[in-house]
C-alpha positions as CSV (number, residue, x, y, z in Angstrom):
1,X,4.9,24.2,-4.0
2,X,5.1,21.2,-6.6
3,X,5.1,21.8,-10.6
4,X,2.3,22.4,-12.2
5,X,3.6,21.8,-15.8
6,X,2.2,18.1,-16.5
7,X,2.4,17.4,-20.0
8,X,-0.1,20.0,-22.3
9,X,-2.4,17.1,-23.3
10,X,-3.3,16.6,-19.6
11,X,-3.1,20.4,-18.3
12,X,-7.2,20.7,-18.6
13,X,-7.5,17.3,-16.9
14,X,-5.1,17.7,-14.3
15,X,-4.4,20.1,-11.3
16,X,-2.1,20.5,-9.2
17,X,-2.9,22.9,-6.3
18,X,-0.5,25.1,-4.1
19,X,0.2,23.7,-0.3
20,X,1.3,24.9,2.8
21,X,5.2,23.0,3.9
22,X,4.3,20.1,6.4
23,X,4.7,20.7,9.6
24,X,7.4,18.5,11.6
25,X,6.5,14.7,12.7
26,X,8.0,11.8,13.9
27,X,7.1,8.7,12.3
28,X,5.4,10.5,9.4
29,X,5.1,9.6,5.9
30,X,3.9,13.1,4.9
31,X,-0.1,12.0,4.4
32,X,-0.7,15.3,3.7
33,X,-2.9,16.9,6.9
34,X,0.0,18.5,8.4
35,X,0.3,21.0,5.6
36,X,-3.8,21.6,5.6
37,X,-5.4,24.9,7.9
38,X,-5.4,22.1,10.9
39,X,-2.3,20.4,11.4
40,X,-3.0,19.4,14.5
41,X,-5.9,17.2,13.6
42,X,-2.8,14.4,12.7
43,X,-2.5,13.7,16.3
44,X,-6.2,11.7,15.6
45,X,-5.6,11.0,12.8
46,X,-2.3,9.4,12.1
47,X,-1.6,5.7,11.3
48,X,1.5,5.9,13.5
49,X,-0.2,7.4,16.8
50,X,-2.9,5.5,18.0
51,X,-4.2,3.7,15.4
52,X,-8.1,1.7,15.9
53,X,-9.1,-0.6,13.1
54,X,-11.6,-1.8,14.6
55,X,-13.7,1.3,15.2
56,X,-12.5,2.2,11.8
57,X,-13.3,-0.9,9.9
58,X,-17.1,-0.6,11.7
59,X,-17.7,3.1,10.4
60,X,-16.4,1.9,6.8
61,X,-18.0,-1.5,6.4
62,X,-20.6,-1.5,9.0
63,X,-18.3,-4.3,11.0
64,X,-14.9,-5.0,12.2
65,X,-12.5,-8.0,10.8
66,X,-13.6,-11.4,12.1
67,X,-11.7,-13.9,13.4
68,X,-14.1,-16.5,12.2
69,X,-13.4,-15.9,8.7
70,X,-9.5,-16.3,9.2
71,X,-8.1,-14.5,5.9
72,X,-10.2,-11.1,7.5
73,X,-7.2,-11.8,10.2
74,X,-4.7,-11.0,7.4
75,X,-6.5,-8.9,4.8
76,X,-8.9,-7.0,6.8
77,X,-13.1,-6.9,6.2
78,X,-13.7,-8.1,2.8
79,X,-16.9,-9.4,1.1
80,X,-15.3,-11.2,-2.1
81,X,-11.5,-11.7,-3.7
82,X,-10.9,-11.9,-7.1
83,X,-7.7,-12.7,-9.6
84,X,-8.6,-10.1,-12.3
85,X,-7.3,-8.3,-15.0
86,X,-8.9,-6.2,-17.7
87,X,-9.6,-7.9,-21.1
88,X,-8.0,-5.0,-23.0
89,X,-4.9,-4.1,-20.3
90,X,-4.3,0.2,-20.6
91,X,-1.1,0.7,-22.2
92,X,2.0,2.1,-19.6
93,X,-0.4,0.9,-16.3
94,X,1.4,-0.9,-14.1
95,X,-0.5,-4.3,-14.4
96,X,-3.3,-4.3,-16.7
97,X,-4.6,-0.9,-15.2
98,X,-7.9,-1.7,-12.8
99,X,-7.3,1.2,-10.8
100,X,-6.6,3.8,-13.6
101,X,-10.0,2.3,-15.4
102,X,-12.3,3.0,-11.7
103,X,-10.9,6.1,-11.7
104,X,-11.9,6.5,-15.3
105,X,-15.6,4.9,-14.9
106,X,-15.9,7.4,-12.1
107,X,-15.7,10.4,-14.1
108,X,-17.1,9.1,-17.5
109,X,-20.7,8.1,-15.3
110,X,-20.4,11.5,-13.2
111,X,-20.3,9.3,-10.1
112,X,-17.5,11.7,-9.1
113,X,-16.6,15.1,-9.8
114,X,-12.9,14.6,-9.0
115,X,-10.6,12.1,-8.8
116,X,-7.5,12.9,-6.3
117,X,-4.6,10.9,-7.0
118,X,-0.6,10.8,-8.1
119,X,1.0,11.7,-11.2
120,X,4.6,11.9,-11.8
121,X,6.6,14.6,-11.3
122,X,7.5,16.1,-14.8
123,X,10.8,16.4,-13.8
124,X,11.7,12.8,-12.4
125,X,9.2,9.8,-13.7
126,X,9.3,8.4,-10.2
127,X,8.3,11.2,-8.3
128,X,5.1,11.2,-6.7
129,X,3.6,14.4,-7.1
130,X,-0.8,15.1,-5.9
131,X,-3.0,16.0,-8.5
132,X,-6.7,16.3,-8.5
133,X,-8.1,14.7,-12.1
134,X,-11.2,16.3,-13.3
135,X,-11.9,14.3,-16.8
136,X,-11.1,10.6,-17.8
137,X,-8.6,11.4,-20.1
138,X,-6.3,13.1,-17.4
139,X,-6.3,9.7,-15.6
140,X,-3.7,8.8,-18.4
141,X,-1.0,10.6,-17.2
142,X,-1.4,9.3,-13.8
143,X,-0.6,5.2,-14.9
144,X,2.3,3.3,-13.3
145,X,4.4,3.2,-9.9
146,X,5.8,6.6,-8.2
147,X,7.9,5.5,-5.2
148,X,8.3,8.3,-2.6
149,X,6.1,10.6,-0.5
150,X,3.9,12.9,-1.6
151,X,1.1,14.9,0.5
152,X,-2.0,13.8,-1.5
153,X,-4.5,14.8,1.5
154,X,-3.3,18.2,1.5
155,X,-5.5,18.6,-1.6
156,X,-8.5,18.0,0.2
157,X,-9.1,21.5,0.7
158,X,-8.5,22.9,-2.3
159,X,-10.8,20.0,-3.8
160,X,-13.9,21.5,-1.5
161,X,-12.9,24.9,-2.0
162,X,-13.6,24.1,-6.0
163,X,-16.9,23.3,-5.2
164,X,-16.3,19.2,-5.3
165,X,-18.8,17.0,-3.3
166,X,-18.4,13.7,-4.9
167,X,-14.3,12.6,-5.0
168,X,-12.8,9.8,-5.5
169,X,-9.1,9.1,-3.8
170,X,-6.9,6.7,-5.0
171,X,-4.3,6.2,-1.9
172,X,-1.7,4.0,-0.2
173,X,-2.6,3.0,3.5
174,X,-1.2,5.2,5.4
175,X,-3.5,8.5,3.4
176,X,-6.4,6.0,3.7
177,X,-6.2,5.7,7.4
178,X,-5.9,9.6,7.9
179,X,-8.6,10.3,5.1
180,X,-11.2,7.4,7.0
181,X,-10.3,8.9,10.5
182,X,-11.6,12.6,8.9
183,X,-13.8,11.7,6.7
184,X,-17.0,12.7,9.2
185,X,-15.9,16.3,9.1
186,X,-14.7,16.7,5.3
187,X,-18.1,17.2,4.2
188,X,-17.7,15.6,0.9
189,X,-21.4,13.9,-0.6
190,X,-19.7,11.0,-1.8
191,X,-16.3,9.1,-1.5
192,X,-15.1,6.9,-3.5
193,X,-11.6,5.2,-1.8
194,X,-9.7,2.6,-4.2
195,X,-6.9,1.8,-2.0
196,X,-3.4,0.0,-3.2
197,X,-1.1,-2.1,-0.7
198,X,2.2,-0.2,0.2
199,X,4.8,-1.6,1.7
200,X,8.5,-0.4,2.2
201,X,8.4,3.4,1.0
202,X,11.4,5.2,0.4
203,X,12.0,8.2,-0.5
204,X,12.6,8.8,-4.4
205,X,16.6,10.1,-3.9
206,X,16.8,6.9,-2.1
207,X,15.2,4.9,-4.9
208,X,17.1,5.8,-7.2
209,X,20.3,4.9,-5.3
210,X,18.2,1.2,-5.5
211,X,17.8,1.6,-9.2
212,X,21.4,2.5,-9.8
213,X,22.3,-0.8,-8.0
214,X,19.9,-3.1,-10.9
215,X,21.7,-1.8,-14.0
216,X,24.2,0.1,-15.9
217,X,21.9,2.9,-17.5
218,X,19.2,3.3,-14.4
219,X,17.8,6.2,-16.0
220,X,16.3,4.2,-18.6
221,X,14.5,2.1,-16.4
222,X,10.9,3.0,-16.6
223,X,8.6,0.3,-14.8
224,X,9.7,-1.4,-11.7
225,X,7.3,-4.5,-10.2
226,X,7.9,-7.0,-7.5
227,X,5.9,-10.0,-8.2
228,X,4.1,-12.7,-7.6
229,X,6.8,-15.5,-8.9
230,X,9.6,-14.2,-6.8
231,X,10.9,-12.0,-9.3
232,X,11.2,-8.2,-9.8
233,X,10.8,-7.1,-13.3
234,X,12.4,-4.4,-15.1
235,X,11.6,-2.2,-18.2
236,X,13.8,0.0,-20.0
237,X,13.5,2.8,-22.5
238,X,14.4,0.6,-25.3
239,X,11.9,-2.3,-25.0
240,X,14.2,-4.1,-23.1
241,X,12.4,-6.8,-19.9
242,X,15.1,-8.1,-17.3
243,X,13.6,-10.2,-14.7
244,X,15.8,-10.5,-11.2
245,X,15.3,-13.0,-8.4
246,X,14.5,-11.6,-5.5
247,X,17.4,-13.9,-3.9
248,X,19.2,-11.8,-6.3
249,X,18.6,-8.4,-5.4
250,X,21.4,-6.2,-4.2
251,X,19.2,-5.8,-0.6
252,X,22.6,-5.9,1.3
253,X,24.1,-3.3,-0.2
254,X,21.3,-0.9,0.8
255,X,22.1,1.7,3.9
256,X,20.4,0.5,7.1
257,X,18.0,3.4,7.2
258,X,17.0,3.0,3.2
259,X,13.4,1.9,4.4
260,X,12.1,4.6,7.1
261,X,10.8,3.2,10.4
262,X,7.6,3.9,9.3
263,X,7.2,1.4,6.5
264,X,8.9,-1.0,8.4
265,X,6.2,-0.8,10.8
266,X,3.2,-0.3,8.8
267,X,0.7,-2.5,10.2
268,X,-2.1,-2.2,6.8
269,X,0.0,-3.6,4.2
270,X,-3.6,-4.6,1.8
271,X,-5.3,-1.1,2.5
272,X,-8.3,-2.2,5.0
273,X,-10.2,0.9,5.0
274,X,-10.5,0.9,1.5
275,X,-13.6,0.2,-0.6
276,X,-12.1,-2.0,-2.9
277,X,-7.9,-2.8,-2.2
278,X,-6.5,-3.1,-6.5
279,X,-2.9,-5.5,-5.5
280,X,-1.0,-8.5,-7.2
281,X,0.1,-10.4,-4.5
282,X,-2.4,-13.4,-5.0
283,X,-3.3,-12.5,-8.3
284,X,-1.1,-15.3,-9.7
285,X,-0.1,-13.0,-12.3
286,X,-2.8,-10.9,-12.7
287,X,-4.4,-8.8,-10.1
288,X,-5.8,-9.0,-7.2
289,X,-9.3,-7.1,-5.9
290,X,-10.4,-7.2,-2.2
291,X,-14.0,-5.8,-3.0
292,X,-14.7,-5.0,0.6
293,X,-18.4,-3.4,1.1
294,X,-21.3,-2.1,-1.1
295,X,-19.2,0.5,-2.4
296,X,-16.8,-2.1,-3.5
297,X,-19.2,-3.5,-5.2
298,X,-20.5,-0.6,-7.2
299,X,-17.2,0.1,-8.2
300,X,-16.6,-3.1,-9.7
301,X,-19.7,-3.2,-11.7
302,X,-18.7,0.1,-13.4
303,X,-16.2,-2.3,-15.4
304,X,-19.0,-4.8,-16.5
305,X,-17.4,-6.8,-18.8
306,X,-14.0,-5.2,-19.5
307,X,-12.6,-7.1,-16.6
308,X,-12.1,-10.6,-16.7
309,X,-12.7,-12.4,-12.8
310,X,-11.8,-15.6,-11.5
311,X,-11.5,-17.1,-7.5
312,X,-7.7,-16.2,-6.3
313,X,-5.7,-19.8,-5.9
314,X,-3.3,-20.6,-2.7
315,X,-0.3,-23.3,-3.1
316,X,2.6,-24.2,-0.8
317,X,3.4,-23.4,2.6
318,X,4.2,-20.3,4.1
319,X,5.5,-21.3,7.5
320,X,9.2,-21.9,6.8
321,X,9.4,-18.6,5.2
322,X,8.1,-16.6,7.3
323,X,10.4,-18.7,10.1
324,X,13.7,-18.1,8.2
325,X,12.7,-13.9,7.7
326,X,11.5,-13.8,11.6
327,X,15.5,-14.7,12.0
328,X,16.7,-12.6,9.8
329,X,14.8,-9.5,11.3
330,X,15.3,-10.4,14.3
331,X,19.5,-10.2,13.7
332,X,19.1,-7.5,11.5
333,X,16.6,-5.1,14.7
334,X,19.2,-6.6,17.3
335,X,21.8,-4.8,15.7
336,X,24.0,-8.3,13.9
337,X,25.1,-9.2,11.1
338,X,22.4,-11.0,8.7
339,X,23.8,-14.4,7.7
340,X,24.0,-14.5,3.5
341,X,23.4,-17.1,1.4
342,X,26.2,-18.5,-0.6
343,X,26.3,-17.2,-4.0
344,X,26.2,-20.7,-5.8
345,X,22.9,-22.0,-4.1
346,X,21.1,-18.6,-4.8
347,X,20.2,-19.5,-8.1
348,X,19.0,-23.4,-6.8
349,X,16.6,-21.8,-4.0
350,X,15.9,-19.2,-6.7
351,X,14.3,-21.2,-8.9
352,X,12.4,-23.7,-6.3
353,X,10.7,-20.8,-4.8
354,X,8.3,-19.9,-7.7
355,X,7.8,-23.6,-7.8
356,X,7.6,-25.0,-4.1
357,X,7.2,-21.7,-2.3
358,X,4.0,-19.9,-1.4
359,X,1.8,-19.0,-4.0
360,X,-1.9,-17.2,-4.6
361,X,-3.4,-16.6,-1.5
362,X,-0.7,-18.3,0.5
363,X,1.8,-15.4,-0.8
364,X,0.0,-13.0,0.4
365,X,-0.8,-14.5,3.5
366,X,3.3,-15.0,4.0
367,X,4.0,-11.0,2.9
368,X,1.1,-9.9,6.2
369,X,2.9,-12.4,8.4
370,X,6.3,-11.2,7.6
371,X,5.1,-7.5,8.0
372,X,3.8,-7.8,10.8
373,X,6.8,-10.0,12.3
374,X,8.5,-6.6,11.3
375,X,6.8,-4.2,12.6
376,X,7.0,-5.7,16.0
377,X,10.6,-6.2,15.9
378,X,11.8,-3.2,14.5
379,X,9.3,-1.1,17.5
380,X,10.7,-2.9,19.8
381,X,14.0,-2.3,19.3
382,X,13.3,1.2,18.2
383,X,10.4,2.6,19.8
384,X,9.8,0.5,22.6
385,X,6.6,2.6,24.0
386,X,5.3,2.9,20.6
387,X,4.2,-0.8,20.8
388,X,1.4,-0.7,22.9
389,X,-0.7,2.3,20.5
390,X,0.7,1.6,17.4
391,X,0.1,-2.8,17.2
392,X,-3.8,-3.3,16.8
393,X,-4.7,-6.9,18.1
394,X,-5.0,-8.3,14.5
395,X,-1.5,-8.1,14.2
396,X,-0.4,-10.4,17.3
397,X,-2.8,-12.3,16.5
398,X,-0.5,-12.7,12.6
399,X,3.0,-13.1,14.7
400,X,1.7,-15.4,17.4
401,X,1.7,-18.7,15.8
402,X,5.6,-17.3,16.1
403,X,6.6,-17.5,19.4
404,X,5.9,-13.7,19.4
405,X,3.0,-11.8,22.2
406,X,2.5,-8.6,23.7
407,X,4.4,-8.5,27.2
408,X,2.3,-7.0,29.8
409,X,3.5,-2.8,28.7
410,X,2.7,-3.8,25.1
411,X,-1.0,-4.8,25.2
412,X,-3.3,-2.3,23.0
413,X,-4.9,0.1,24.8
414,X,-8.5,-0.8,26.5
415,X,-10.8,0.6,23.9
416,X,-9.5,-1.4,20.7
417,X,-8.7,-4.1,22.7
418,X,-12.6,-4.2,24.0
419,X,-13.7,-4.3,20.5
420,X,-11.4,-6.9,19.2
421,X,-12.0,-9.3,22.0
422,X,-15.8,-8.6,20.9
423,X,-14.8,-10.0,17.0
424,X,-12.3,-13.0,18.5
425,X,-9.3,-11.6,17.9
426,X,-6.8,-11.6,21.3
């Protein structure tokens, strides 16, 4: 059961049905279907299974990534990026609040009946808890980052048992993929799927461990952000902004298992099944959209001209990077000791990176590269048969300039590899 006592401003807005305890999974991340009437339907369902993008990405956009547009390699099928942030930001949204103001324009236009989504749990601010928004005003309480898990498909039930046809779901990747592989037999009129990059998920005990580790009072902190300029950026209770290097982060003193398998092997860091993807990492600051087919579009159109747009910019190079972390995971999944940078030239390299490192596009380029450096490392080591199901071909195709390629046992299965050879992927 999870609370149902949300703030009394937001209790007509906002509900939170009852669910069923999730059934028992390896490599889960708790999407939600295990606790619905079917259960079983995970095992075609899952990210973590036997994932196919490409059949995925053609029922969604009418066509699989293509290698002839090489940033589709990285982000997945998109028709336009943007660097964008609304002219008057929402007050307590994480950036300037794109995603909360869809969400709003959704309802407001009756484009949607229901918006399913997080809120934070009223008894820990960090806590991801499901709720199904029924008015714009509710989408208020939903504004800013939960980190943890929290089964927001399980309310796709009770959302058709209330008589919604027209939803909207705003959803990491790993509820996107199980949503799109379902979505055929849901039965809803309309979907509406604004999707948010996710990577490295913990759960919210373990995050506040983290938290505990960037200041003296942690239970003031009340907005965390990793962005753009190498930088994680705090905010306190009392007004108070502290921005930490990333080279600074206490990331050694965290427990080997901190970040689940899972995340470390989450091969859709930017959301491809998504309509539109809402992130920061080449927004240069502001955000960053990945409006990916007609949907996409409609959905950015609702915010006429209370979003300001511009083309995403790319600076630096990636490659040495993404060398130095392929190292570094590869010590850290082969069971050694990572090698740490001397205190004194932390604060040199820290403040060349914002400067000489990757930027815009290039950034986020350099974040897919890494990821998926990591998930093949960490299955390997790990999960060894895993490989082979769970690594779609755009993802060797991001490690192999690397030194890194399926072995003969890890090569996708026929099917998605028949497809991808079809858009020129390997």
């Amino acid at each position: 059961m999870l609370p149902a006592d949300l703030p009394a401003h937001t209790q007509a807005a906002v509900q939170i049905p009852a669910f069923t305890d999730a059934e028992p999974r390896d490599l889960c991340t708790d999407c939600g279907i295990s606790r619905s009437s079917e259960p079983k339907r995970c095992g075609r369902a899952c990210q973590f299974i036997r994932p196919d993008y490409p059949a995925l990405e053609a029922q969604v956009h009418g066509r699989a990534r293509d290698a002839a547009r090489p940033d589709e390699v990285f982000f997945g099928p998109f028709r336009r990026m943007l660097r964008a942030s609304l002219i008057r930001p929402l007050a307590n949204a994480q950036w300037s609040g794109i995603a909360t103001r869809l969400a709003e324009r959704l309802l407001e236009t009756g484009a949607v009946e229901a918006v399913l989504t997080m809120a934070p749990d009223p008894a820990d601010r960090w806590r991801p808890v499901p709720v199904l928004v029924t008015r714009p005003e509710g989408m208020a309480a939903c504004r800013g980052m939960r980190m943890g898990y929290a089964p927001l498909l399980a309310l796709l039930e009770p959302a058709r048992a209330q008589g919604y046809r027209r939803l909207a779901v705003i959803g990491i990747p790993c509820q996107v993929y199980a949503l799109r592989a379902l979505e055929a037999e849901l039965g809803f009129e309309r979907l509406y799927v604004i999707g948010t990059p996710c990577s490295d998920n913990t759960t919210t005990e373990r995050f506040h461990e983290f938290l505990a580790l960037l200041a003296d009072d942690p239970q003031t902190i009340v907005y965390l952000e990793f962005r753009a300029d190498y930088h994680v950026e705090l905010r306190f209770t009392d007004g108070r902004v502290k921005a930490i290097p990333f080279l600074q982060l206490p990331i050694s003193r965290l427990p080997p298992d901190f970040f689940p398998l899972t995340c470390r092997t989450c091969v859709d860091y930017t959301n491809a099944l998504s309509d539109i993807t809402v992130g920061y990492m080449a927004g240069d600051g502001e955000q960053w959209l990945i409006v990916r087919n007609g949907r996409g579009e409609e959905l950015l159109d609702l915010l006429g001209s209370e979003v300001r747009t511009a083309a995403p910019g790319s600076a630096g190079k990636r490659q040495g990077p993404v060398k130095g972390f392929l190292a570094n995971v590869a010590r850290a999944a082969g069971g050694l000791p990572l090698r740490r940078m001397p205190g004194w030239v932390r604060p040199i390299v820290g403040w060349l990176m914002p400067r000489l490192g990757p930027r815009g596009l290039e950034f986020a380029r350099a974040r897919l590269e890494m990821k998926a450096i990591e998930t093949v490392l960490h299955l390997r080591r790990e999960r060894p048969r895993r490989v082979r199901t769970m690594v779609p071909p755009h993802v060797w195709a991001l490690v192999a300039p690397y030194g890194l390629s399926p072995v003969a046992d890890e090569r996708p299965r026929s099917d998605a590899s028949a497809t991808a050879r079809r858009r020129g992927l390997p």
